[in-house]
Steps between C-alpha positions, in 0.01 A plus 500: 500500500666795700194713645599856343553622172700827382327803306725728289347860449662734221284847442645677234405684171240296311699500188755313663257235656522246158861469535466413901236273420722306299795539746294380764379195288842388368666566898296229608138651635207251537291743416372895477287727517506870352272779618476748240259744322396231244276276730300672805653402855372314754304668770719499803826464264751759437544624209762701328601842514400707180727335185647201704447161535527268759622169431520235717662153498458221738813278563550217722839552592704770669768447249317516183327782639796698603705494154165577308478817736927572440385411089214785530736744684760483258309532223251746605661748837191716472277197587343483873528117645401356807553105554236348766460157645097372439345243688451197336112440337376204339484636151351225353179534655561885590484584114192281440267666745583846303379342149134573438290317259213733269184469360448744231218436298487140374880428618603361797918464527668426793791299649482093465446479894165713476322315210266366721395865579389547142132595492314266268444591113814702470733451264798390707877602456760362748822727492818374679651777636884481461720808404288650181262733536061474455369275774187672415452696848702786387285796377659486165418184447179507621412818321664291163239182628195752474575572163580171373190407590295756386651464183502097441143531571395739208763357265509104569773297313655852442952503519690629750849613546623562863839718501722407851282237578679413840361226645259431189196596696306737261574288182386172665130671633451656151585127386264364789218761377497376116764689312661344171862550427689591842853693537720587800830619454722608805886576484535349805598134512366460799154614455521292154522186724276582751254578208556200385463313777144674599425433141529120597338534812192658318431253226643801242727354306455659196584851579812582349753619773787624416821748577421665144576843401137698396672515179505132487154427573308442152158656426261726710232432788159642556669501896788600564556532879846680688557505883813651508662841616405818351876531366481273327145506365623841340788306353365223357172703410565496122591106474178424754271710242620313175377175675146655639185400278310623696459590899828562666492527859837653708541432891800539728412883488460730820254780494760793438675269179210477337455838234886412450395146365168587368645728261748300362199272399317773392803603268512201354095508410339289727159624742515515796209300646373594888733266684483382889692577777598356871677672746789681346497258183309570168391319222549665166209332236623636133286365202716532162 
């Protein structure tokens, strides 16, 4: 294995940073990371200038790496690059000691090679983390844990639909925690099979995963759980309410997003319930 690694940087408008995404993706990169005002950043990362994005792709050749940088260029001359050679790190074991398992009320869920960290009388989930999001250390997810909880407690055996269920966690602890009929629906194919996949893992198997459209998903839940971004919680706001029951709880939000997304809950004539937050991220509780 040679002992660097390239790193392709592109800072540029952050409407353009979709359509370098894919660029970078299809030229070859083996993997990337964006930095923009939609998650927090890292301390001691930089982060974008006001309305950019930085994206970054990792390469392992000087080839590959130099026509996706002449690709970028051509298509986008306003775009700042710089191509740098990385020292080599074992990834495989770099990435593990970054994922965190939780314990958030009567869940434990962590990666398979820290089961035997679980404290005793939890209910356990073991999430493989691959390329979908929702290992469960992630403040959205934990914040979405909380309320799963919470809820499965007061309302045993009650159903639950999780919207962008990712890697499956939240639908497989409300599972876990009692709850009757069980949906997750992601458009990612990806996720879908990781889902399904920690569904296995989990002993789940009857929790219907699938790559449905909301308007394919039959009935209503008393749950109905969304971790996604705030975007697209205002998009999909008036298929998510025709499927809520009951409690509806929203998370992928930062602080500032939230009256944006609140309201177009609020529009559509649901209560909003006091929620949680962590960090930057909120948790927006609406009861219908």
């Amino acid at each position: 294995m040679s002992q660097t690694y390239l790193s392709l940087t592109v800072e540029l408008p952050e409407e353009a940073s979709e359509a370098v995404q894919d660029l970078l993706h299809e030229s070859g990169a083996l993997g990337l990371e964006v930095r923009d005002r939609e998650g927090p950043i890292m301390p001691g990362v930089r982060g974008p200038n006001p309305g950019e994005a930085i994206i970054i792709g990792y390469y392992d050749d000087r080839d590959t790496a130099e026509a996706a940088r002449d690709e970028v260029v051509e298509s986008f001359p306003d775009a700042r690059l710089t191509l740098d050679e990385q020292p080599q790190q074992d990834w495989s074991n770099e990435w593990k000691s970054l994922i965190k398992s939780v314990h958030v009320g009567r869940l434990w869920v962590g990666p398979p090679w820290d089961k035997a960290n679980a404290p005793a009388g939890t209910v356990q989930l073991v999430i493989e983390p691959k390329m979908a999001f929702g290992t469960g250390d992630h403040p959205t997810t934990s914040l979405c844990l909380a309320a799963v909880d919470a809820y499965m407690a007061e309302h045993p055996g009650a159903t639950v639909l999780d919207v962008g269920t990712g890697t499956g966690v939240l639908a497989i602890a409300a599972k876990k925690l009692g709850a009757g009929r069980t949906v997750a629906t992601d458009n990612d194919p990806v996720s879908v099979e990781l889902a399904q996949e920690n569904q296995a893992e989990n002993g789940t198997p009857d929790i219907e995963v699938s790559g449905k459209e909301l308007t394919q998903v039959e009935g209503t839940f008393d749950l109905v759980l969304a971790n996604i971004l705030a975007n697209t919680l205002i998009e999909l706001a008036p298929l998510i309410v025709a499927k809520t029951k009951d409690r509806l709880v929203l998370a992928g939000v930062l602080a500032h997003q939230r009256a944006d997304v609140e309201a177009a809950y609020r529009n559509l004539g649901l209560t909003v319930l006091p929620g949680a937050t962590q960090g930057e991220w909120v948790r927006i509780d609406l009861k219908r």
